[in-house]
C-alpha positions in Angstrom: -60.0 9.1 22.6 -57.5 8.6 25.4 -58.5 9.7 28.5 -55.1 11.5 30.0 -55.7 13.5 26.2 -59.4 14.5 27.6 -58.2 16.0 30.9 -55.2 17.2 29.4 -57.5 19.1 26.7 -59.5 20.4 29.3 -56.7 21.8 31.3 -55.4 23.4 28.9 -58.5 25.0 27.7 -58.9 26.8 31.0 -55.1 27.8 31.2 -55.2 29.2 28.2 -58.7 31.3 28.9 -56.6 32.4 32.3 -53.7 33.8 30.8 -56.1 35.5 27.9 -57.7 37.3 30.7 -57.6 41.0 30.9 -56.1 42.7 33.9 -59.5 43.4 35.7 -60.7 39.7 34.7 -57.4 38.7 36.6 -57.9 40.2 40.0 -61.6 39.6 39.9 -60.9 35.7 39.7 -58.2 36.7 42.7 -60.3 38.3 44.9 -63.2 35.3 44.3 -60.3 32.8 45.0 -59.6 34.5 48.2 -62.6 35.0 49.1 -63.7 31.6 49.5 -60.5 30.2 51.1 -61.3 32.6 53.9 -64.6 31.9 54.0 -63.9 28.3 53.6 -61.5 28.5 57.2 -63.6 30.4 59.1 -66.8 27.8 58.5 -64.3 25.0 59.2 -62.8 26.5 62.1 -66.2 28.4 63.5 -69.0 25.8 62.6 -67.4 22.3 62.6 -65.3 22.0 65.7 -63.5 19.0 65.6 -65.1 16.9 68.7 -64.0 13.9 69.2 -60.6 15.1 69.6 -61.4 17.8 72.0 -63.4 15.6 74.2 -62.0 11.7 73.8 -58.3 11.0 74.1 -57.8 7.6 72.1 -58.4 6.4 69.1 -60.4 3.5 71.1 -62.8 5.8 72.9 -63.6 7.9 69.4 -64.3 5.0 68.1 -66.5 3.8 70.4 -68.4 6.8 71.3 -69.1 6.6 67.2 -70.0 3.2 67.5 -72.4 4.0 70.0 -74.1 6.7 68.3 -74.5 5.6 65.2 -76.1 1.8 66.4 -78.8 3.6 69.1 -82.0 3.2 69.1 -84.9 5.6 69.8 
């Protein structure tokens, strides 16, 4: 079998079991959508801070400080 015919099978499969949904089944897959986008941006924003940019101006210095990190000893 063709691949693309796989993956397009599969899409489809789902698609079709969305719209055959009833109302209730709908909004609950809504709501769980939502639900983890949310929760998704506040982990990202909360818990992992983007450093390097916040405390290293160049690409050069990130790069370094990386470099130095990673290849330390104990």
């Amino acid at each position: 079998m063709n691949r693309r015919n796989i993956f397009a099978r599969v899409l489809f499969f789902y698609v079709d079991g969305f719209r055959n949904l009833s109302g209730w089944g709908k909004k609950l897959w809504i709501i769980i959508l939502l639900k983890g986008i949310v929760i998704f941006v506040l982990m990202k924003l909360l818990f992992f801070p983007n450093v390097l940019n916040q405390n290293y101006d160049t690409d050069a210095e990130r790069s370094n400080h990386v470099l130095e990190t990673l290849t330390k000893s104990k």
